[in-house]
N, C-alpha and C positions, 0 to 999 in steps of 0.2 A: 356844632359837633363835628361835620366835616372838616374844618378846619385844624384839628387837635387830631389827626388822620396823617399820615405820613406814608407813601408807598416807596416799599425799602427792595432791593434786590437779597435774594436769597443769600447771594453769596456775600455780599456786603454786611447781612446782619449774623452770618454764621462767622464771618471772619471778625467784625468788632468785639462779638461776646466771648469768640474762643482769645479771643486776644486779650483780654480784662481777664478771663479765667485762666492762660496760660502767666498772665506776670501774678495770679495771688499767686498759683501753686508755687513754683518757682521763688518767689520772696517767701510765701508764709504760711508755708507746706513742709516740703520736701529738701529743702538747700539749709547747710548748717551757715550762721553767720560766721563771716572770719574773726570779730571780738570773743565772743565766750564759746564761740563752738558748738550753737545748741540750734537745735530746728523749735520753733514756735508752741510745738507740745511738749517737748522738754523743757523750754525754759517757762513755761506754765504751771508743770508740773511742779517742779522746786519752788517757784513763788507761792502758789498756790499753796503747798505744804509749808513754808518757811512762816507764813500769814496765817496759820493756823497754830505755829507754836511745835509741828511733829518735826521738831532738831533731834541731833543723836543724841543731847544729854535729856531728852526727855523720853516716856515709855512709848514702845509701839503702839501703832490707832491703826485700824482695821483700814487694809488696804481701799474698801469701797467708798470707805466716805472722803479720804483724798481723792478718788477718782469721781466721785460726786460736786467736790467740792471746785476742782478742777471742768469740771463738764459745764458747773450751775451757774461758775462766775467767767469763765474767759475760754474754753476752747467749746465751743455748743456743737462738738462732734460723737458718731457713738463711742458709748464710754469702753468696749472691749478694745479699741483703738488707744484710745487713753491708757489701757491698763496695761496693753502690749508695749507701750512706750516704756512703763513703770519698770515694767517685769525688765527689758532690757537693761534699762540701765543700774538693773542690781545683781547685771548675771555675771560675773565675775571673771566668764571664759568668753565673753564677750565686748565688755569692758576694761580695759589697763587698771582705771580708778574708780570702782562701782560710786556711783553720785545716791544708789537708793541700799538704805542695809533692808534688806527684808527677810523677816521670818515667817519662817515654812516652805514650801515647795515654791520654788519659783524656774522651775524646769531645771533641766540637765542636758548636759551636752550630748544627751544620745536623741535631740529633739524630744523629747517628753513634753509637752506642756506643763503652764506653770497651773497651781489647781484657782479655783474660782476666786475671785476678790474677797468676795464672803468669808474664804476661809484665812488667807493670808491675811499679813500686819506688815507696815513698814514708817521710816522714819527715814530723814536726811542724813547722809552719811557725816563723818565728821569733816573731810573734804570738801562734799556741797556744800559746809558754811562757809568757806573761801570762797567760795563763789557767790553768796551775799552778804559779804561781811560790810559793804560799802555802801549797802543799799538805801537805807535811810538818812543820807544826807545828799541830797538830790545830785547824785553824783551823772544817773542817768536819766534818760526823759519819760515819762511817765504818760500814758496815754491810756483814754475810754476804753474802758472792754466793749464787746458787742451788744449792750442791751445801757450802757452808759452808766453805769449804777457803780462801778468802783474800776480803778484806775491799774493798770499793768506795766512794767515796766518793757521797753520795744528790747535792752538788752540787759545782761546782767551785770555787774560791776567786777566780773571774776578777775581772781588773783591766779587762777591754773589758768598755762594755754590749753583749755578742755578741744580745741582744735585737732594739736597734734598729741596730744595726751589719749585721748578716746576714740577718736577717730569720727569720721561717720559714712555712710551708707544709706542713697537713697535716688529716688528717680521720678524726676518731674517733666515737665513739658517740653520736649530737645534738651534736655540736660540731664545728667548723672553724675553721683561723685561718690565717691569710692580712695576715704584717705585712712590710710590705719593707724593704728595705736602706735604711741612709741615711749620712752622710758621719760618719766618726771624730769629724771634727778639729770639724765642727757638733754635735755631741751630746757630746763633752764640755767644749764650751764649758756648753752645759747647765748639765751637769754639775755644774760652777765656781761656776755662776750661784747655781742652787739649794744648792749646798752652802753658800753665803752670805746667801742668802736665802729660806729655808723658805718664805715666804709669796709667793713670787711668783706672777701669775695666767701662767696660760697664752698669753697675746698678748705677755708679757715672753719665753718663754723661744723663742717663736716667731719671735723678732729674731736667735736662733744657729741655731736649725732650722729651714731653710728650707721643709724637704718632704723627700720620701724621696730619695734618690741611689742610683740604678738602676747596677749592675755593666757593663750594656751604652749609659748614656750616657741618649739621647731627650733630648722636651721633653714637661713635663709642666704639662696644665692645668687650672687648675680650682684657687684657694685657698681659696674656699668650703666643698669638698669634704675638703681635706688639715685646715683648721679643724676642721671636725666629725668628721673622723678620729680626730683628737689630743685631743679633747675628749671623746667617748664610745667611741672605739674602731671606728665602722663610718665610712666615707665612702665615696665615688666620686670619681676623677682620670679625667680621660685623660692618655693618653700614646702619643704620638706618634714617627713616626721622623722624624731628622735628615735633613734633603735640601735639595738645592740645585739649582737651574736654570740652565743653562751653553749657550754657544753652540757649533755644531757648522759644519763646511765646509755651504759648498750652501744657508745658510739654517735650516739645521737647527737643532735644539735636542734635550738630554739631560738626565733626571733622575737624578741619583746618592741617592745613599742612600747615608750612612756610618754612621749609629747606627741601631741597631732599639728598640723597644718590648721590656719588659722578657718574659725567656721565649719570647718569636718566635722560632719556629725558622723559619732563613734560607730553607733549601729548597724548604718550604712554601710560602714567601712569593713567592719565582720564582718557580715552578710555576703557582702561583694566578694571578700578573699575565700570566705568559705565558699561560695559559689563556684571560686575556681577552681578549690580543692577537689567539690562534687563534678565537678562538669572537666577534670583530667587535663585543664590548660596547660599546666605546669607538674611536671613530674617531682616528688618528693615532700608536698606538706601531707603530713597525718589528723592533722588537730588544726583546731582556730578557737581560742578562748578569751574570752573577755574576765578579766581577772580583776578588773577597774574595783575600790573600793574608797573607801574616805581617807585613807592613807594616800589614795594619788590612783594615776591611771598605770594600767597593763594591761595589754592584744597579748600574748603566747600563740605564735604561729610555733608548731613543732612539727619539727621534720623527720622523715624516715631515715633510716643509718644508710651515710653515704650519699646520701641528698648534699648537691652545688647549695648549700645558703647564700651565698653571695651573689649567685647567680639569680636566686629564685628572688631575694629582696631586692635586685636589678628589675627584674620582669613586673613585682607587684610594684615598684618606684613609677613604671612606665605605664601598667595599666589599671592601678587604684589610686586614688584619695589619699596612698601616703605620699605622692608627691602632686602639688598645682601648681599653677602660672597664679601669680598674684596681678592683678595690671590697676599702678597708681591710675587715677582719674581726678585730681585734688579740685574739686570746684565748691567754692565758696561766695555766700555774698558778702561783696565788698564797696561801701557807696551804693547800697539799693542794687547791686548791679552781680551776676552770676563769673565769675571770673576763675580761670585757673588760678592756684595759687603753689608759688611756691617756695620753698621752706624761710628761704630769707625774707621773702613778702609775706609769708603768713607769720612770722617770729617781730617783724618791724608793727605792722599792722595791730598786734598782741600789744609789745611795747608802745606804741601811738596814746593807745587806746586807755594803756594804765594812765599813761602822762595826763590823757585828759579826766581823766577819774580820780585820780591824787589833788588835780589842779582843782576840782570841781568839791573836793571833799573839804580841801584845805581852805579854799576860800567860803566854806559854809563853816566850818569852826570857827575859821577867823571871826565870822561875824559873832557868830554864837560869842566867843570872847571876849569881841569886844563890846559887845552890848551887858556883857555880867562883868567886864571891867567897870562898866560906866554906872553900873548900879554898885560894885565894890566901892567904887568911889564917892559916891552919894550916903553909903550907909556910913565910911568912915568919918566924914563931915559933921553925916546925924549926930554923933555921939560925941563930938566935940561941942554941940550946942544943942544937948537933950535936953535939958529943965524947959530951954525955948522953944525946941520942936513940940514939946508934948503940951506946953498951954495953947499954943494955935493951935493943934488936932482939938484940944478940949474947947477952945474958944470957936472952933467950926459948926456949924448949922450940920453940916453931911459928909459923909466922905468928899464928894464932886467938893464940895466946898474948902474940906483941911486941902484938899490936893491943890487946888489955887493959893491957896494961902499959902502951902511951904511955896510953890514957884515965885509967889510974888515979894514974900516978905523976905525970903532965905535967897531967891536965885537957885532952887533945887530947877533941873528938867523934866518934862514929863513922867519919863519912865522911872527916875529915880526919886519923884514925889509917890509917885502910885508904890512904887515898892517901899518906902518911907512907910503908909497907912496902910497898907495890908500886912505890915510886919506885926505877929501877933504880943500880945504883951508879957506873956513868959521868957520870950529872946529879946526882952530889955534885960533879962536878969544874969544872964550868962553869954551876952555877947561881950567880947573880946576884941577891943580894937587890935590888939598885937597880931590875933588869928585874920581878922579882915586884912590888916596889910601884908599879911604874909600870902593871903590868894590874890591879894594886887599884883603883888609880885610874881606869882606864878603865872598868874594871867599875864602881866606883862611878857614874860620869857617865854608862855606858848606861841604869842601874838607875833613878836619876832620871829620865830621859830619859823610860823606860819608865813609870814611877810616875806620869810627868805625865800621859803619852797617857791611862793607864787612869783617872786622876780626870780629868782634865777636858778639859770636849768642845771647846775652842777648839784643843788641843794634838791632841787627834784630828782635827779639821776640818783642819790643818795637813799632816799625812802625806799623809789622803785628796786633799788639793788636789794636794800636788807629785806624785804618784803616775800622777795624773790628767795632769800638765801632761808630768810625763816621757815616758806612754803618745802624748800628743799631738805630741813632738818627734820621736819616734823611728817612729810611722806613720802620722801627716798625710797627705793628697793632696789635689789639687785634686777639684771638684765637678764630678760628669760629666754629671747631666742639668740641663738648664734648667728654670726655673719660668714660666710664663706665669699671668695669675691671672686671666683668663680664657681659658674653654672658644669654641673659636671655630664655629660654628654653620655646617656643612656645607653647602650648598645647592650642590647637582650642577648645574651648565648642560649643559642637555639636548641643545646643541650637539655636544657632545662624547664622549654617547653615540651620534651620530646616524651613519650614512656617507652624508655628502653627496651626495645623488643626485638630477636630475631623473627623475619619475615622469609617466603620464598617468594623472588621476584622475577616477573618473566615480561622479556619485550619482544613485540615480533616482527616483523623483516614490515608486513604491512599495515604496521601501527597500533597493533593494542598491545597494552600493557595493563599491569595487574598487579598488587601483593595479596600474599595469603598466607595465612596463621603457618606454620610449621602443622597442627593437626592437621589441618586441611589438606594440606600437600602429600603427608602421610597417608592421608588415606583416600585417595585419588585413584590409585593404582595406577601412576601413569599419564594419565588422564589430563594432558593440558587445554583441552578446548577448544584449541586454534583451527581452523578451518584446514582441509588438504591443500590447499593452494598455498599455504601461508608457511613460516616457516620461522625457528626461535634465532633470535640476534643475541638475544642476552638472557642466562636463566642462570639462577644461583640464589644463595644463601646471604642475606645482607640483614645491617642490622637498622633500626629507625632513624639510627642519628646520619647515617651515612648520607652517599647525594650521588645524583645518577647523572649522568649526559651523555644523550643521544643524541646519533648523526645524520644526517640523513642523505641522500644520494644527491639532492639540489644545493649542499654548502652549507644546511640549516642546521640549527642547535635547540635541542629541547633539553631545558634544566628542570627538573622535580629530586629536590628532597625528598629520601626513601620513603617518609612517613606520610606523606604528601600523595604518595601513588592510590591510586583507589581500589580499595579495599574490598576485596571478591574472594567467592570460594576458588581453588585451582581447577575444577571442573568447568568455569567459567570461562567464557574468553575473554573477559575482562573490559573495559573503557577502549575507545579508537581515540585515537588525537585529535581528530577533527570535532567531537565534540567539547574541544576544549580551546582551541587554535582558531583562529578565523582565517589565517593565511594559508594550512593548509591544504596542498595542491593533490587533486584526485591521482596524477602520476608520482605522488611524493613517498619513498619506503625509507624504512630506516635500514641503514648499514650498520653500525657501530655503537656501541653502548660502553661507556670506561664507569668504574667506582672511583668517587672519592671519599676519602673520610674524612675529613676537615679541608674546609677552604681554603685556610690560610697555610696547608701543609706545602706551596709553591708546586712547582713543576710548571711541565708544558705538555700541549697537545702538537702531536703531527700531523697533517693532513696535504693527501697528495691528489690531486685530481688526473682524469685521463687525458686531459692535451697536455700533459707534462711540468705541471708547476706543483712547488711543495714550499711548508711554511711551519712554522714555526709559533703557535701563541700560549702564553702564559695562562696558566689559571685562574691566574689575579683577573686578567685583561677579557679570558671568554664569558667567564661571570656574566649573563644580563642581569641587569636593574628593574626591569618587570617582565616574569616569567610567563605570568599564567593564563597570557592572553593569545599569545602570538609565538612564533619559533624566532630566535635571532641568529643575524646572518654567523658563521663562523670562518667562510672563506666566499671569497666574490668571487664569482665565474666568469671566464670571458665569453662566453656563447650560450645560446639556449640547449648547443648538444653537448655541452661540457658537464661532468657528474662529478660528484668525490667516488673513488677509488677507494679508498681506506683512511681511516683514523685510527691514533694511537694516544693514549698519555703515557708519558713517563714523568716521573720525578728528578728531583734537581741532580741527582746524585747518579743516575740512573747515563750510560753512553752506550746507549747501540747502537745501529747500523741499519742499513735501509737498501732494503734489498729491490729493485724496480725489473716487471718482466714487459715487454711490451708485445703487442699481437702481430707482429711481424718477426717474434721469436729471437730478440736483442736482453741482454741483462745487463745493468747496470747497478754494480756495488760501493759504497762509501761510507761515510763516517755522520751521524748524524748532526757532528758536531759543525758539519760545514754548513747546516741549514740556519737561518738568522730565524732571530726572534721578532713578527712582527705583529700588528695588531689584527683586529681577527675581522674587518673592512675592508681585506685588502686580498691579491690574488695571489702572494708569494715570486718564489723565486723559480727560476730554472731548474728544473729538474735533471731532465736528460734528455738530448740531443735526437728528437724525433724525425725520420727523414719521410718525407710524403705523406703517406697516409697513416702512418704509423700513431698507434695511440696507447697509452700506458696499462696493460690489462690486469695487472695487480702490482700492489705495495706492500713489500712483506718487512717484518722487524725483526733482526736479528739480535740477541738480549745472551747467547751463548753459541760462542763458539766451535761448540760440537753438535749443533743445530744440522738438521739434513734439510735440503725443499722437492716437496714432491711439484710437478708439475703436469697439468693435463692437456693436451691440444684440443683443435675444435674435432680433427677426425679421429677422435677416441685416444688417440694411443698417452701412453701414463710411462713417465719414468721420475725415479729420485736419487738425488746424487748429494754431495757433502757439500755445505756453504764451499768450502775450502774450495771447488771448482771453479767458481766465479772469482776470481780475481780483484782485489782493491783498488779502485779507480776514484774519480775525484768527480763531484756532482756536476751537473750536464757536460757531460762527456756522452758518446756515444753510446760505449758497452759492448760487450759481448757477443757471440751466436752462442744459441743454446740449444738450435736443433739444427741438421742439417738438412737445409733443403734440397728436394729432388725434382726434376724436371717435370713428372706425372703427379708427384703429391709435395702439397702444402701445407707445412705444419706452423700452424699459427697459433697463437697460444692463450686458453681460453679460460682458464684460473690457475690457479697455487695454492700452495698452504708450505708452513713453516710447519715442521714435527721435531720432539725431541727422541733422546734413547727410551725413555718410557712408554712411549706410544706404541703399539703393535699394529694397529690398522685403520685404516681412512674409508672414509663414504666418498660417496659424486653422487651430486647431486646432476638432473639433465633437463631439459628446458622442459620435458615433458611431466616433469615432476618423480620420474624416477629416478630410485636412489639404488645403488651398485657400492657393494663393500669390497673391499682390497684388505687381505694380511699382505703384511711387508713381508715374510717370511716367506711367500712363494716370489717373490721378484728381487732381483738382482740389483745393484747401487748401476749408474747411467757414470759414464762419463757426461762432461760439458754438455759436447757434440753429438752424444747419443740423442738416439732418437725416439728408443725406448720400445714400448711394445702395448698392443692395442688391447684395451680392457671394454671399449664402451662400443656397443652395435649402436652407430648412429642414427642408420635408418631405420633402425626398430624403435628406439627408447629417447631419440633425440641426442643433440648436440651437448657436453659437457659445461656444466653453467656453475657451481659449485663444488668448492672440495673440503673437506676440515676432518683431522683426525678425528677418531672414534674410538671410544674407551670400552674396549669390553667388558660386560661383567660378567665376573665367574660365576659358573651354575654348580653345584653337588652334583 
């Protein structure tokens, strides 16, 4: 007993059995063969049914007892497995060429189940019998089922390439394949091609195969992808659903959808778009209907009046099930063996395989023929010497005994003495030699026939061809999906995920920001939230679609899309940036805030720093590529004391002028078209001509002409004079004096503002947070060189830190 004991390593005995159970699945599981295209439960299934007599010219038999019969003799698996295989291959949106017709519910493409075996009936398509129409004349090898009691064929003798005809899908032990349907009447044009010309490249056979032909229709794109498909086996398609854009009463507009992507189950697909509708993704759909009946499918997406349709069917292309990546995977077994395949090797492999199934049919006729030639020849003989055959039958002891007797005495041979004595005696009365020699003859002209296919390959190429062309007259169809040969490149207009709304938006010097309904702001009374220390950059009226960028004092850029700001009452102070920035620096405020309203509406951004450089970048160019994590640089600084000074956008169209004051009380006026355009990684150009200590204390934009600038020193005193004062000079240059200096006071100069004729009066702001109002109407215009007159008590209220017009509102 010890002896018959074997001490195995775990791993040794886990790796041998997974290895024996990794090659069944793989062969005789999961992987379609490259001859007929069937995995081992489908070509069961059909055998199994074909051996029972359920062909399409006979009546339906209750789906259970093929799956019974199928269970009892060759697949000994559970039979809801079995009946799953059935059910697919008669689902029609699943299949190119259903191989099963069955009656009753056998699912729907909104995933339904099909109903119980019990209740369905099914029978072989008329198709399926192309695919054993060869089966009985030992064309293929026949082998023991699992319990050895009746014999199965390993393949089928099909006359469809059910390969690339039906495709298949499935996943075994390191391997998956994933090949789809494509048109008949396209592939065995192939076929034809290749059966006449062995050497043809691939880009030849590619003028009858278009691409795959989806059961459910689409548009597929991408022939880059379907090339390298066909070529090694793996590629990438999209594929698309079919829809069209229709006008509705009232201005309206509706999306239909009549084809789906191949596999899309319908339901899902509603469900999902309605989701978007409920959950406000996409601004403009009203409705989602599934309209689908026996006349054919329709989705009715209906849109509100004045709803982007093109836009919106862009955005559901991007984020539903009407549009997928399809990706080839063609793996088939070929030689026992799991191999990609592709199109020329799976179409040669097809034709191989007829060759040797013609060859194998033809030489079992042949016999057949010739063996009832050798008895046509035997009987025609009898009947030249009947009166003599039939006294040795009568003169015989037994059959065994007439039957030596004709051999011995006539020279009959076996088989045509035994067919001699078992000829009954009613066919002595109406046999006809003339009809005998005329099946001689027929026989003979089969024999040759036969004789020829099996020598020579032009006389076989000949069968395989009409064979082919027959299989093409008899289930041809038109081609359901389109080909597009290119992939069209999605870009969602953010319009249309937006809901068009006016907000009131407010950003503040030390970083929060906010939208709020228009109610909200309305009835605030005022009321924005922001701390006393703090103070508004940006406050106005914008709408969701628009887009904000702010600037901040370190060079940084923070981009949000209006719709994108978070969403608070204006009582609120709303979101800081550092809850959303991880780069944001505790000394970081914002300066500057510009609207735009479309991206690609061009222009540029100004920005000038205080050690004297200014620059120029595009909108295109400040744009970042990921916003929502971090602030992106908008200008590089050359020192840790260097700040922006000011930002501006203008648009393309747009030429002002840049007015620069520095705190040694110098101005410098020009053209802003002298500033270069550069990318926004960079520190710009020369500004103005800084001497010592001098550093740039504001950047003001002149946009008209009859512009005034008020300007404030650090020791209070305020005057305003006309642009027209400052003089046009060319960028870094020196500049001007704008105060003059006195031996006991120095006036250095501690902000600005730009005002128009509409403005009547200005605030100052002061380091201590006091704010001091000015009407223009009690002060006089300054020349250059004035020096002005003193508005701010330093030592009481602090040094002058801010200035910006102030709009009065009129009171009753």
């Amino acid at each position: 007993m010890a002896d018959r004991i074997t001490e195995l390593s775990l791993e040794a005995v886990m790796g041998e059995r997974f290895g024996r159970y990794s090659k069944y699945i793989i062969q005789e599981r999961a992987l379609p063969d490259i001859r007929d295209g069937l995995k081992p439960v489908q070509r069961r299934i059909l055998f199994a049914m074909d051996q029972d007599g359920n062909t399409y010219d006979h009546p339906y038999r209750k789906s259970a007892k093929s799956v019974g019969n199928v269970m009892g003799n060759f697949h000994p698996h559970g039979d809801s497995s079995i009946y799953e295989a059935m059910v697919r291959l008669s689902q029609d949106w699943k299949v190119r060429e259903p191989l099963i017709d069955m009656n009753g519910n056998n699912g729907s493409i909104d995933n339904d189940p099909a109903a119980a075996m019990r209740y369905t009936e099914a029978r072989l398509s008329k198709i399926a019998g192309e695919m054993m129409a060869d089966l009985g004349q030992e064309t293929v090898d026949m082998v023991l089922n699992f319990d050895d009691t009746t014999y199965e064929p390993t393949v089928l003798p099909s006359r469809i390439p059910s390969l690339f005809i039906n495709g298949a899908t499935g996943i075994s032990a390191g391997y998956a394949t994933e090949i789809p349907p494509h048109n008949l009447k396209e592939i065995n044009a192939a076929l034809t091609y290749l059966l006449d010309h062995p050497e043809a490249p691939l880009s030849t056979l590619m003028r009858y195969v278009k691409g795959p032909d989806f059961p459910t229709g689409g548009i597929i794109q991408g022939l880059d992808g379907i090339k390298k498909a066909y070529k090694t086996g793996r590629g990438k398609i999209v594929v698309r659903a079919k829809t069209a854009i229709s006008e509705l009463k009232g201005g309206k507009k509706k999306i239909e959808v009549t084809e789906l992507p191949y596999e899309v189950v319908k339901s899902n697909l509603v469900s999902k778009i309605d989701g978007i509708r409920l959950n406000k993704e996409v601004a403009g759909i009203s409705e989602v209907r599934d309209e689908s009946d026996r006349e054919g499918m329709s989705i009715v997406i209906e849109l509100t009046k004045d709803a982007n349709a093109e836009g919106i069917l862009t955005y559901l292309f991007k984020k539903t099930d009407l549009q997928i990546a399809y990706n080839f995977n063609m793996v088939a077994i070929h030689d026992q063996r799991p191999v990609h395949v592709g199109l020329k090797q799976g179409l040669q492999a097809f034709l191989d395989f007829r060759k040797e199934v013609v060859l194998k049919r033809s030489a079992y006729e042949l016999a057949k023929a010739q063996a009832r030639q050798h008895i046509v020849e035997g009987l025609i003989r009898m009947l030249s010497i009947l009166d003599q055959v039939v006294a040795t039958i009568r003169a015989s002891k037994n059959r065994r005994d007439a039957t030596q007797n004709l051999i011995t005495q006539f020279q009959f041979t076996q088989p045509q003495a035994e067919a001699i004595v078992t000829l009954q005696l009613y066919r002595l009365t109406n046999t006809d030699v003339t009809q005998l020699e005329e099946e001689f003859a027929t026989l003979a002209a089969k024999i040759d026939r036969l004789t020829l296919i099996i020598n020579e390959a032009s006389a076989l190429n000949d069968v395989i061809r009409d064979e082919i062309t027959a299989i093409t007259t008899s289930y041809r169809s038109q081609r359901r999906s389109e080909i597009e040969a290119e992939v069209e490149d999605l870009v969602i207009d953010t319009a249309v995920t937006i809901a068009e709304e006016d907000v009131q938006v407010l950003v503040s010097r030390n970083g929060y920001y906010k939208r709020s309904s228009i109610r909200s702001y309305k009835a605030s009374d005022s009321d924005n939230g922001l701390a006393d220390d703090d103070m508004v950059v940006f406050e106005g009226q914008l709408n969701t679609t628009q887009h904000l960028f702010m600037f901040t004092n370190k060079g940084n850029l923070i981009y949000r899309p209006v719709h994108e700001l978070p969403d608070s009452k204006w009582k609120d102070t709303g979101e800081h940036f550092s809850q959303q920035l991880s780069n944001w620096h505790a000394d970081e405020f914002v300066i500057q805030a510009a609207v735009v309203d479309t991206l690609d509406q061009g222009g540029a951004f100004t920005i000038v720093s205080n050690d004297g450089f200014i620059k120029q970048t595009t909108l295109n160019d400040m744009l970042p590529k990921a916003y929502k994590k971090k602030t992106a640089m908008a200008i590089k600084l050359k020192t840790d004391a260097s700040y922006v000074v000011n930002v501006s956008y203008f648009k393309a169209t747009a030429t002002p002028e840049v007015l620069l004051l520095s705190h040694h009380g110098i101005g410098l006026r020009f053209k802003l078209t002298d500033v270069p355009e550069i990318g926004p990684r960079t520190a710009g150009v020369k500004a103005m001509d800084l001497r010592g200590d001098d550093l740039i204390m504001a950047a003001l934009f002149i946009t008209d002409k009859t512009q005034q600038v008020a300007i404030v020193a650090r020791n209070g005193a305020f005057k305003y004079m006309p642009i027209s004062e400052i003089n046009m000079s060319k960028r870094a240059n020196k500049g001007l004096l704008i105060f003059t200096q006195k031996k006991t006071v120095a006036y250095h100069v501690a902000t600005a503002t730009i005002f128009g004729n509409n403005e009547t009066a200005l605030e100052i702001l002061t380091t201590r947070w006091q704010t001091q109002n000015l009407q223009l109407s009690d002060y006089r215009p300054s020349q250059r060189v004035g020096n002005g007159q003193y508005v701010v008590d330093v030592k009481k209220n602090g040094e002058p830190w801010y200035i910006k017009p102030l709009t009065i509102k009129a009171t009753n």
